[in-house]
mmCIF file of the N, C-alpha and C atoms, coordinates in Angstrom:
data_MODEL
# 
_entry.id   MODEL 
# 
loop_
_atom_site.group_PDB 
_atom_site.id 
_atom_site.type_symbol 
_atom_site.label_atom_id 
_atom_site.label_alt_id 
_atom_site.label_comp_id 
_atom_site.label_asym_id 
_atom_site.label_entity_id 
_atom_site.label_seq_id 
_atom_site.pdbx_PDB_ins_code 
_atom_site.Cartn_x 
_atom_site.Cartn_y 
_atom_site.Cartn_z 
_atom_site.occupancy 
_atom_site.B_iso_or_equiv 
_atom_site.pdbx_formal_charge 
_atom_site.auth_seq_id 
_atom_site.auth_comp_id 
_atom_site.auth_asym_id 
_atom_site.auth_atom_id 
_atom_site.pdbx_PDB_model_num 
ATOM 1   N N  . UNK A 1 1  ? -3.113  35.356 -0.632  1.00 0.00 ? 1  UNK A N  1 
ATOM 2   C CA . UNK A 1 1  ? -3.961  35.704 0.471   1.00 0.00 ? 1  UNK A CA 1 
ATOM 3   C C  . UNK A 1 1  ? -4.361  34.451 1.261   1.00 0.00 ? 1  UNK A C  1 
ATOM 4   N N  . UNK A 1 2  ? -4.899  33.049 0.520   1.00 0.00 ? 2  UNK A N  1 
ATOM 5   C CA . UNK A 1 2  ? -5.148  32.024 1.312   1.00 0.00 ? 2  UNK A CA 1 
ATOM 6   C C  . UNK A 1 2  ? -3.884  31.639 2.047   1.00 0.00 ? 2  UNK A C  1 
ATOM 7   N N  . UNK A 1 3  ? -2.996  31.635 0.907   1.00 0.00 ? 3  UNK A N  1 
ATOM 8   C CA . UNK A 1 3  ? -1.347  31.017 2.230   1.00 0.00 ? 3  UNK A CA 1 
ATOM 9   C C  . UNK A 1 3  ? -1.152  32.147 3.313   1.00 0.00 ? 3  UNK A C  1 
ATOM 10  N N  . UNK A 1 4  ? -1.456  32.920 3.088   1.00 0.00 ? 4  UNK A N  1 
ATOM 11  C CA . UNK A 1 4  ? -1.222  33.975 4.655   1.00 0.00 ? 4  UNK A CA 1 
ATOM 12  C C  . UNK A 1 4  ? -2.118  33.109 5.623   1.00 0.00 ? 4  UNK A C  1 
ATOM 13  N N  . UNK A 1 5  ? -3.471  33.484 5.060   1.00 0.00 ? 5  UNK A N  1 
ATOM 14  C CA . UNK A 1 5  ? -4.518  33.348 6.454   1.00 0.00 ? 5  UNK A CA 1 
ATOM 15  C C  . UNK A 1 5  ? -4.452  31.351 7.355   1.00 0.00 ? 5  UNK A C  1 
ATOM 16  N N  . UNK A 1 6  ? -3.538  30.584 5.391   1.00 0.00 ? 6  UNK A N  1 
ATOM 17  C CA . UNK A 1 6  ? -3.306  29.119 6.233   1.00 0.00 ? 6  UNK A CA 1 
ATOM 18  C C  . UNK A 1 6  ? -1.992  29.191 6.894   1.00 0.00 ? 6  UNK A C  1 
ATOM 19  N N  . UNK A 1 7  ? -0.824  30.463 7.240   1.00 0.00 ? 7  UNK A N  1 
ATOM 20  C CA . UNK A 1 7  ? 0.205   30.279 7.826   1.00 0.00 ? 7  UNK A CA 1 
ATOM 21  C C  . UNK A 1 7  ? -0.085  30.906 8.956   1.00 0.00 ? 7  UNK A C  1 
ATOM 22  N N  . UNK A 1 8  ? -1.432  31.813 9.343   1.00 0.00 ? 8  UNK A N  1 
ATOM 23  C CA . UNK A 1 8  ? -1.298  32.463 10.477  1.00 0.00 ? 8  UNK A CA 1 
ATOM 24  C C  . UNK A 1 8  ? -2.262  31.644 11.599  1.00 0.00 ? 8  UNK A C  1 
ATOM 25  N N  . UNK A 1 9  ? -3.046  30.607 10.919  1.00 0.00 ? 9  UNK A N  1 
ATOM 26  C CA . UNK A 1 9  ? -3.902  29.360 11.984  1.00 0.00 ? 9  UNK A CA 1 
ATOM 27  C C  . UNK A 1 9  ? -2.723  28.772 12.682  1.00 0.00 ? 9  UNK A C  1 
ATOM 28  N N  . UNK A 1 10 ? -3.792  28.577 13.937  1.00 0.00 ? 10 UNK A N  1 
ATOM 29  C CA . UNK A 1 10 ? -2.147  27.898 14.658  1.00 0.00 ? 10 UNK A CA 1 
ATOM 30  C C  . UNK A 1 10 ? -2.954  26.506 14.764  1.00 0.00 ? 10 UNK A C  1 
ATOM 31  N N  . UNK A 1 11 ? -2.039  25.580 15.803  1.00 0.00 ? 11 UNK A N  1 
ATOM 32  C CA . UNK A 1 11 ? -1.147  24.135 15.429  1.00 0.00 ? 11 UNK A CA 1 
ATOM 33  C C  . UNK A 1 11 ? -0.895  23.768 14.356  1.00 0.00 ? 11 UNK A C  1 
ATOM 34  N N  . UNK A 1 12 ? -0.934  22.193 14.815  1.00 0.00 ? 12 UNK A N  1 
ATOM 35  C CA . UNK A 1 12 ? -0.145  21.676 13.427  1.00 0.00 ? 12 UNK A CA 1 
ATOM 36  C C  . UNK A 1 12 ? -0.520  21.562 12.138  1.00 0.00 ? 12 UNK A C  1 
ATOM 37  N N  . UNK A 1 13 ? -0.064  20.818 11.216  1.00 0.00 ? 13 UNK A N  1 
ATOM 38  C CA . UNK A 1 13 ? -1.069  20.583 9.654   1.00 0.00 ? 13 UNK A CA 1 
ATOM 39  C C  . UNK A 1 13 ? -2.322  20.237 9.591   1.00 0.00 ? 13 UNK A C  1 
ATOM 40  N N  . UNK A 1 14 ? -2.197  19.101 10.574  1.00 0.00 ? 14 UNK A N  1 
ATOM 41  C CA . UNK A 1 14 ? -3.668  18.638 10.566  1.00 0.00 ? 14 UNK A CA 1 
ATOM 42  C C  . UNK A 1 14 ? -5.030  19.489 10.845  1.00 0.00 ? 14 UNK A C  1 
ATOM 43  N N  . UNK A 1 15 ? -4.704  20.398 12.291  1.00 0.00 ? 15 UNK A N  1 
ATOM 44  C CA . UNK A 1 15 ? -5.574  21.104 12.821  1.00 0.00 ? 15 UNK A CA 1 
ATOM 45  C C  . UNK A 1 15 ? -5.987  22.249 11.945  1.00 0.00 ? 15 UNK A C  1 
ATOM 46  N N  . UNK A 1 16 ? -4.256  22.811 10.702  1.00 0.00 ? 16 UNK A N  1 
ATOM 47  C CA . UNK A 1 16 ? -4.832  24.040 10.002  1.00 0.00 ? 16 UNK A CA 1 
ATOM 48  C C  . UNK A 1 16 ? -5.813  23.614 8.825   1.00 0.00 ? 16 UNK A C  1 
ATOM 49  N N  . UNK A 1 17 ? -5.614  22.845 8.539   1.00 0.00 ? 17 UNK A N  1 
ATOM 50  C CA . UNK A 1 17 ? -6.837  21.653 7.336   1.00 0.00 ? 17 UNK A CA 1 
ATOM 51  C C  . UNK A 1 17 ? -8.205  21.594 7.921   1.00 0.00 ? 17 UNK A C  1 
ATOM 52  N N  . UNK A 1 18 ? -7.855  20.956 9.416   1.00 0.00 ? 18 UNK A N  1 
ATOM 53  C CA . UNK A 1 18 ? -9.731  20.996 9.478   1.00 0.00 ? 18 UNK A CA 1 
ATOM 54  C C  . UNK A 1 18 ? -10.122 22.635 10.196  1.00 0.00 ? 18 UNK A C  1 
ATOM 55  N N  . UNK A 1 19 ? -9.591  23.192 10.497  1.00 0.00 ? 19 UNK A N  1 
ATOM 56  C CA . UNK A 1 19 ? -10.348 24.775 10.819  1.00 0.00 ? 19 UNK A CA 1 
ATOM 57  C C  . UNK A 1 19 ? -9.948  25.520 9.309   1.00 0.00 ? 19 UNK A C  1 
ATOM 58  N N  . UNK A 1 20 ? -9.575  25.491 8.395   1.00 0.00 ? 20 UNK A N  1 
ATOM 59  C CA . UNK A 1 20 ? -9.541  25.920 7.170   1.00 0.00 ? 20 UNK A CA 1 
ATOM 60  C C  . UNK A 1 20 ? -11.067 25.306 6.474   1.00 0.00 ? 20 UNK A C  1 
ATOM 61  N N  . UNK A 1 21 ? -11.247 23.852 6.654   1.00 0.00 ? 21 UNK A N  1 
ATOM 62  C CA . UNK A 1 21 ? -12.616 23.299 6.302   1.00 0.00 ? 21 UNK A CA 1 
ATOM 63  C C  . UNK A 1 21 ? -13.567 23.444 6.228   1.00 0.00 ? 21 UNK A C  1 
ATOM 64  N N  . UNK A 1 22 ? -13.075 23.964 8.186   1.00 0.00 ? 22 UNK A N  1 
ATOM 65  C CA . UNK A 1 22 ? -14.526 24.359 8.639   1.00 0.00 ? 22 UNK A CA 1 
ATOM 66  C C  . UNK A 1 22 ? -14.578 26.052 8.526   1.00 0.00 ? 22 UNK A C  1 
ATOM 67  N N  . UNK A 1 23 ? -13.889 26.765 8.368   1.00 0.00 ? 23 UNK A N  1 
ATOM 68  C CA . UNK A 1 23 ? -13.955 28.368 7.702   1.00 0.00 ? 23 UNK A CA 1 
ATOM 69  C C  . UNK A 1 23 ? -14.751 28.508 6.494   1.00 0.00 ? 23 UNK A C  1 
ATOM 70  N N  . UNK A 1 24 ? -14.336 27.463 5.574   1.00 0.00 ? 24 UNK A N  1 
ATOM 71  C CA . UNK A 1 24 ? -14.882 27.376 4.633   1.00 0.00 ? 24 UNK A CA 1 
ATOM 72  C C  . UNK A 1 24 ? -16.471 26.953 4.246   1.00 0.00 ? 24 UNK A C  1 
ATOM 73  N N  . UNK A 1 25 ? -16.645 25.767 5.241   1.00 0.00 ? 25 UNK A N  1 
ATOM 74  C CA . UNK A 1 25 ? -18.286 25.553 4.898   1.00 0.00 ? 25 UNK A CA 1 
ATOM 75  C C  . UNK A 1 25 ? -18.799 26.619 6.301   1.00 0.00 ? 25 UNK A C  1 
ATOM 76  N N  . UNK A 1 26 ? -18.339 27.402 6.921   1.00 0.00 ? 26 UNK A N  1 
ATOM 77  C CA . UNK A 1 26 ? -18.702 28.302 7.364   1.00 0.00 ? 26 UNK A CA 1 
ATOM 78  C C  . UNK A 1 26 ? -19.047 29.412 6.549   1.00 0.00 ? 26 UNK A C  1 
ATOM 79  N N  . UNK A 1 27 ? -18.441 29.547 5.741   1.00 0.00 ? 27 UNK A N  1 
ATOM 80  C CA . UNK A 1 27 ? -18.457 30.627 4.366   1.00 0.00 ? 27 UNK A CA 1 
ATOM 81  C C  . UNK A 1 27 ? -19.442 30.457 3.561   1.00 0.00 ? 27 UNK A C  1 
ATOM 82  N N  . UNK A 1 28 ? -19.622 29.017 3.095   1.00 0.00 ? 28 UNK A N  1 
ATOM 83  C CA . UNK A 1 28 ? -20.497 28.197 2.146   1.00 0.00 ? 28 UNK A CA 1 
ATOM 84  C C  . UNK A 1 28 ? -22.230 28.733 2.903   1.00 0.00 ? 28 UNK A C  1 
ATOM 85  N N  . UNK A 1 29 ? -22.341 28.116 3.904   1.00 0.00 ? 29 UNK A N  1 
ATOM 86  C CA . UNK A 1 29 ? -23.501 28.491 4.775   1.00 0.00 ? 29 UNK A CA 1 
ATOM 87  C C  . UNK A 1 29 ? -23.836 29.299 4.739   1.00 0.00 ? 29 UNK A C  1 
ATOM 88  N N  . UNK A 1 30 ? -23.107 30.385 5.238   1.00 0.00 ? 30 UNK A N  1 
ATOM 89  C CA . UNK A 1 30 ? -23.527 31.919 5.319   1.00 0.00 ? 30 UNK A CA 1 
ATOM 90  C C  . UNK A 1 30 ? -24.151 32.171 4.360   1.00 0.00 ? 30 UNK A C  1 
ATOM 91  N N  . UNK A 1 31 ? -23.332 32.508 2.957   1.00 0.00 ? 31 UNK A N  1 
ATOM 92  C CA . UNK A 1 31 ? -23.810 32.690 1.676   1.00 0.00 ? 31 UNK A CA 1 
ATOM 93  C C  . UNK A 1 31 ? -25.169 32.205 1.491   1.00 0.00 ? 31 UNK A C  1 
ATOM 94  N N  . UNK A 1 32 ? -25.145 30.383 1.475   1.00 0.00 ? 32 UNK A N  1 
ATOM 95  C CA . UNK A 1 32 ? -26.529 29.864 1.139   1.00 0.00 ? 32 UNK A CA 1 
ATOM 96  C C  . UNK A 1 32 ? -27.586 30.363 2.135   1.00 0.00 ? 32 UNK A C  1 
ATOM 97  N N  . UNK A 1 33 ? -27.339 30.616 3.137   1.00 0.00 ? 33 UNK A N  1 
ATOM 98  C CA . UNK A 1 33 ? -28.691 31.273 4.070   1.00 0.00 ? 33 UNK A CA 1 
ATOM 99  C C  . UNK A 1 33 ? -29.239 32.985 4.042   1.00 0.00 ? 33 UNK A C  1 
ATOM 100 N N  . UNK A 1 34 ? -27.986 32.773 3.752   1.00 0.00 ? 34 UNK A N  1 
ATOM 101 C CA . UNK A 1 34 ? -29.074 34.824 4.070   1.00 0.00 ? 34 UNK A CA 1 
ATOM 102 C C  . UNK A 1 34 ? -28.424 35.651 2.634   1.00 0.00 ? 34 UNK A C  1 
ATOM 103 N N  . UNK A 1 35 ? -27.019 35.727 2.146   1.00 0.00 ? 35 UNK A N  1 
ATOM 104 C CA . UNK A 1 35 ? -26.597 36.042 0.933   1.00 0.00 ? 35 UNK A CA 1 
ATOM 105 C C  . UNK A 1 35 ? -27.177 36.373 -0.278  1.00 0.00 ? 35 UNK A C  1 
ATOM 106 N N  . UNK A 1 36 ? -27.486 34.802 -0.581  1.00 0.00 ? 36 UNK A N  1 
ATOM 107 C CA . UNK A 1 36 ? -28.010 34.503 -1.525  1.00 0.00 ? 36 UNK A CA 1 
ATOM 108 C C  . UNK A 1 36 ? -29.435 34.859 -1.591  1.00 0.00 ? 36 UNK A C  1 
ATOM 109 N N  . UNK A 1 37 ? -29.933 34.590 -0.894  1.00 0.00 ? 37 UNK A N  1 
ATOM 110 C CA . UNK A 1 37 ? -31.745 34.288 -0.716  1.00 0.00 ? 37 UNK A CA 1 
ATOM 111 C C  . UNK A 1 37 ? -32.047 36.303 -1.190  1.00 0.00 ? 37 UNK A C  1 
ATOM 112 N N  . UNK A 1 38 ? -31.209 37.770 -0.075  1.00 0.00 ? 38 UNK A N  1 
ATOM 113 C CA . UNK A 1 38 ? -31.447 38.556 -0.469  1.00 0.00 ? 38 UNK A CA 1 
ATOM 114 C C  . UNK A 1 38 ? -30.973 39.156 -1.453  1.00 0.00 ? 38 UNK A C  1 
ATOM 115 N N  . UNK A 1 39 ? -30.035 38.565 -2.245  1.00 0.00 ? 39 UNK A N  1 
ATOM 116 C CA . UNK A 1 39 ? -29.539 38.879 -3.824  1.00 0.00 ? 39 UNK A CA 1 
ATOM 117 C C  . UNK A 1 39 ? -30.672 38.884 -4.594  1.00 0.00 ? 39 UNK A C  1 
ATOM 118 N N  . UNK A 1 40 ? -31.099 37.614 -4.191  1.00 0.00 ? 40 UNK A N  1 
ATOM 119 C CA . UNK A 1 40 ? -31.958 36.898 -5.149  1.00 0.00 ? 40 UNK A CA 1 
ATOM 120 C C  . UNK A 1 40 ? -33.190 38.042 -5.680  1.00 0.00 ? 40 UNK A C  1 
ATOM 121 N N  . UNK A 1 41 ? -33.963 38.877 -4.974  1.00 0.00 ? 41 UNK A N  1 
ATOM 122 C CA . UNK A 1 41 ? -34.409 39.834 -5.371  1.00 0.00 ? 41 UNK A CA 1 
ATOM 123 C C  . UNK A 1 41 ? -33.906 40.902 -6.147  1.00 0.00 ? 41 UNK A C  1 
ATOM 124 N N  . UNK A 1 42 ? -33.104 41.073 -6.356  1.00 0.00 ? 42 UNK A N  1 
ATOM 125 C CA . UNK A 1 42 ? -32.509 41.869 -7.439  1.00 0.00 ? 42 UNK A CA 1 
ATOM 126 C C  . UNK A 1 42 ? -31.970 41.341 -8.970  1.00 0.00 ? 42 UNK A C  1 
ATOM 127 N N  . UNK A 1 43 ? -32.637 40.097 -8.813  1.00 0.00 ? 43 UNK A N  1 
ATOM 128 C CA . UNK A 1 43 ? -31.787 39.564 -10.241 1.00 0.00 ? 43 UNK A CA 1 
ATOM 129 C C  . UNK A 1 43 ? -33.010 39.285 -11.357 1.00 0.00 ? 43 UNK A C  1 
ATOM 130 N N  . UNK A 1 44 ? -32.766 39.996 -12.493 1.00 0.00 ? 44 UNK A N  1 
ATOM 131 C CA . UNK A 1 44 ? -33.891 40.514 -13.007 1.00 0.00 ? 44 UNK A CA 1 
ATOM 132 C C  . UNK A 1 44 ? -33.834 39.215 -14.132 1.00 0.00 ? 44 UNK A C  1 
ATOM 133 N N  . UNK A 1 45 ? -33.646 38.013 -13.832 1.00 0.00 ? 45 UNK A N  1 
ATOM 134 C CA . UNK A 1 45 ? -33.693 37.085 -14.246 1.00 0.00 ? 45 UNK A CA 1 
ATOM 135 C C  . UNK A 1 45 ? -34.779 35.983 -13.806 1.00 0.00 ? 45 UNK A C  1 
ATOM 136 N N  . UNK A 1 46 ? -34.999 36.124 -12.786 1.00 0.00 ? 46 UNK A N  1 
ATOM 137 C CA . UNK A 1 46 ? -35.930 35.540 -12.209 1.00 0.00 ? 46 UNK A CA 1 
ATOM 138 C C  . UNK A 1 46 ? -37.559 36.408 -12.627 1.00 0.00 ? 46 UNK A C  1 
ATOM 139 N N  . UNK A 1 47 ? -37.814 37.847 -13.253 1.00 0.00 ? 47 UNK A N  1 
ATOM 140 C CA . UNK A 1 47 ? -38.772 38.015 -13.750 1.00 0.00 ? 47 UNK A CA 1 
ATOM 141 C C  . UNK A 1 47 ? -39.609 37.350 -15.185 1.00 0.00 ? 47 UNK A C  1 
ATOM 142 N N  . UNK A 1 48 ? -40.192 36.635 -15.136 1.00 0.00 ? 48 UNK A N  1 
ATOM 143 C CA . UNK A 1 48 ? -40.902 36.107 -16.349 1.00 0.00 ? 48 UNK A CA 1 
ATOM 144 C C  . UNK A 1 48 ? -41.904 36.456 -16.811 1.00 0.00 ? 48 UNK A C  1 
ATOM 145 N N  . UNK A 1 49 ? -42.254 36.152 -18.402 1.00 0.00 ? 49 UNK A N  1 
ATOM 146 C CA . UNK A 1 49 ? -43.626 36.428 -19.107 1.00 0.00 ? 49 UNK A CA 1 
ATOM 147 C C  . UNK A 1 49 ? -44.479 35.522 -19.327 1.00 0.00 ? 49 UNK A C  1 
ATOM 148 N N  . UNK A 1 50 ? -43.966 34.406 -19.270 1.00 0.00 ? 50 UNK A N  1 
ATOM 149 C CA . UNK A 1 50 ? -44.745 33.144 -19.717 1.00 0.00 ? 50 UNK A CA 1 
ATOM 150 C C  . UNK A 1 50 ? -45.656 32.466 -18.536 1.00 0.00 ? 50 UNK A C  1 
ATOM 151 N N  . UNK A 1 51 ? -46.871 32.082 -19.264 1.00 0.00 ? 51 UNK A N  1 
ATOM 152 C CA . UNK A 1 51 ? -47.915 31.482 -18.425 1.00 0.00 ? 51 UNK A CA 1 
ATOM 153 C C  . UNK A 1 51 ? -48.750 32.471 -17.307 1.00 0.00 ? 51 UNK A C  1 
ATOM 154 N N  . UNK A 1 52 ? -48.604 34.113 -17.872 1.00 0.00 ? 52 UNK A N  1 
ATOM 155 C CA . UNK A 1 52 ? -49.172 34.924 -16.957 1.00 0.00 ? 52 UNK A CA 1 
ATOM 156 C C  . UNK A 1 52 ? -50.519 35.288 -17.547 1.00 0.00 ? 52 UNK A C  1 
ATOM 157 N N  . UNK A 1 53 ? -51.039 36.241 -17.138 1.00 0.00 ? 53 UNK A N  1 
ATOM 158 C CA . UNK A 1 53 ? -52.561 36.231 -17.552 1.00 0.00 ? 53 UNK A CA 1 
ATOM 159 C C  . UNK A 1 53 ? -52.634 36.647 -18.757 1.00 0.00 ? 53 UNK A C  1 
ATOM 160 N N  . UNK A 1 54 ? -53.572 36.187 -19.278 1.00 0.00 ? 54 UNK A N  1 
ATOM 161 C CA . UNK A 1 54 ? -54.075 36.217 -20.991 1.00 0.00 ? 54 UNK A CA 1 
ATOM 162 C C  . UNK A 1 54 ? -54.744 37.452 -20.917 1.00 0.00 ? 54 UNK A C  1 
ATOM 163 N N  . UNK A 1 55 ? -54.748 38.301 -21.943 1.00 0.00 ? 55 UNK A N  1 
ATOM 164 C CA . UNK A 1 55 ? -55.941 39.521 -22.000 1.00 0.00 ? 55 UNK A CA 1 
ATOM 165 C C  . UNK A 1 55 ? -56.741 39.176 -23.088 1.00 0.00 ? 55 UNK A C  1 
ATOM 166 N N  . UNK A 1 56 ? -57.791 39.151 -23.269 1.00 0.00 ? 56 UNK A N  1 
ATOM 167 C CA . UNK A 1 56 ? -58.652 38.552 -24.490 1.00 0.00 ? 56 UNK A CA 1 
ATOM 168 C C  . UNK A 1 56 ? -58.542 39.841 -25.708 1.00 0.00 ? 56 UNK A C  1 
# 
């Protein structure tokens, strides 16, 4: 699937390397900004017990 989408960028080697690069930390970004952040509420890993209120 990646050799398709790097044989169908056009010019030369060089140009398919850096717009492949930049696809990629285009990808990277996305994820880290909005992806991730609303996953993040659903991961029942992030619920904890420790250091919450004491009941006497």
């Amino acid at each position: 699937m990646y050799g398709w989408i790097f044989r169908r960028l056009p010019g030369p080697l060089w140009c398919r390397i850096l717009t492949s690069a930049l696809l990629i930390a285009a990808a990277v970004l996305l994820l880290m900004q909005f992806v991730f952040p609303w996953l993040n509420q659903f991961n029942p890993l992030n619920d904890s017990t420790i250091g919450g209120s004491s009941q006497p």
